[in-house]
VEXROBA-795983 format. One record per residue (C-alpha): x, y, z; residue in one letter. Coordinates in steps of 0.25 Angstrom, whole numbers, plus 5000, padded with zeros to 4 digits. Layout:
BEGIN
XYZA;...
This chain:
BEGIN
507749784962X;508949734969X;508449584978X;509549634990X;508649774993X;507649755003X;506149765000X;505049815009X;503449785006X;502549925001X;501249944998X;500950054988X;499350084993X;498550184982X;497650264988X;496450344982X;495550264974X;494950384962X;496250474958X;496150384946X;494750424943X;495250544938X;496150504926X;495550504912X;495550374905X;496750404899X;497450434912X;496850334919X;497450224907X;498950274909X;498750264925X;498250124924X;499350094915X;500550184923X;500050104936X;500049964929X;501549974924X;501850044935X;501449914944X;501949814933X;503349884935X;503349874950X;502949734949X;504149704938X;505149784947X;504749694959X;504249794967X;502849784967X;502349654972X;500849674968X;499749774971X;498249794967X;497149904966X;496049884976X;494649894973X;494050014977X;492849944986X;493049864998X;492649895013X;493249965026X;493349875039X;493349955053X;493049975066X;493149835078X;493249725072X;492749775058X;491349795059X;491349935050X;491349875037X;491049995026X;491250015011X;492750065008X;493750095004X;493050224996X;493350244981X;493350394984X;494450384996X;495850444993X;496350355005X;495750234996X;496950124993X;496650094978X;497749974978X;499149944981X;500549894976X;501449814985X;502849844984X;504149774988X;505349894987X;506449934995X;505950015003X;504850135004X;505550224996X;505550134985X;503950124988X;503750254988X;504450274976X;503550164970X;502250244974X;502850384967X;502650304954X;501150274956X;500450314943X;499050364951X;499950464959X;499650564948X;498250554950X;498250554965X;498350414969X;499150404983X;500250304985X;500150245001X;501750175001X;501650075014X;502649995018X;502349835021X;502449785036X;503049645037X;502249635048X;501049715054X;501549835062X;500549815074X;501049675075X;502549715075X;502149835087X;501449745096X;502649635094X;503449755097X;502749785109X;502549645114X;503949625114X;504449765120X;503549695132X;504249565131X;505549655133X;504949735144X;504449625152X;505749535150X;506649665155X;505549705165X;505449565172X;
């Protein structure tokens, strides 16, 4: 990959948490070893700056201030996020491209591609806003 092209920040976020259930072990052997070498190659190629499977416990924060705690996400759940890569490419396309390789597609594994924000998009609105005020009030005054 060329240093002068421009790279932008991606997450790869795997949803569905049981497709794999569903292989023999013989499938299940060749997707473990398509999925490695396929993450191995990103890494080697640059493009791929790290990623992990999460586990498949944890727990659910909602509600004000976080008083509903419950037992999540559920292995069962298609919506589930079984793990991520994070990827530094050109541009979403690239990313996109990347995610069309996925080994678990076959086996109906979705592929969320997500850019990365710089920084948090509600932060950049309300700046946005405070300073379209600012303007006002200076023109206005």
């Amino acid at each position: 990959m060329s240093t002068s092209t421009p790279q932008a920040d991606f997450l790869l976020l795997f949803r569905g948490t049981d497709w794999e259930r569903r292989l023999s072990p013989e499938q299940f052997e060749q997707f473990v070893s398509d999925w490695s070498h396929w993450f191995e190659r990103l890494k080697q190629e640059g493009r791929c700056t790290g990623g992990h499977p999460l586990h498949l416990e944890g727990k659910l924060v909602s509600g004000k201030h976080g008083r509903i705690v419950t037992d999540g996400p559920f292995t069962e759940s298609k919506e589930a996020i079984g793990g991520y890569f994070y990827l530094r490419v050109a541009n979403i396309d690239e990313a996109v491209e990347i995610a069309k390789q996925c080994p678990g597609l076959e086996y109906g594994c979705v592929v969320e591609v997500r850019p990365v924000a710089e920084r948090c998009t509600d932060r950049r609105r309300a700046s946005e806003q405070a300073t379209s005020r600012d303007l006002l009030a200076h023109t206005a005054g």
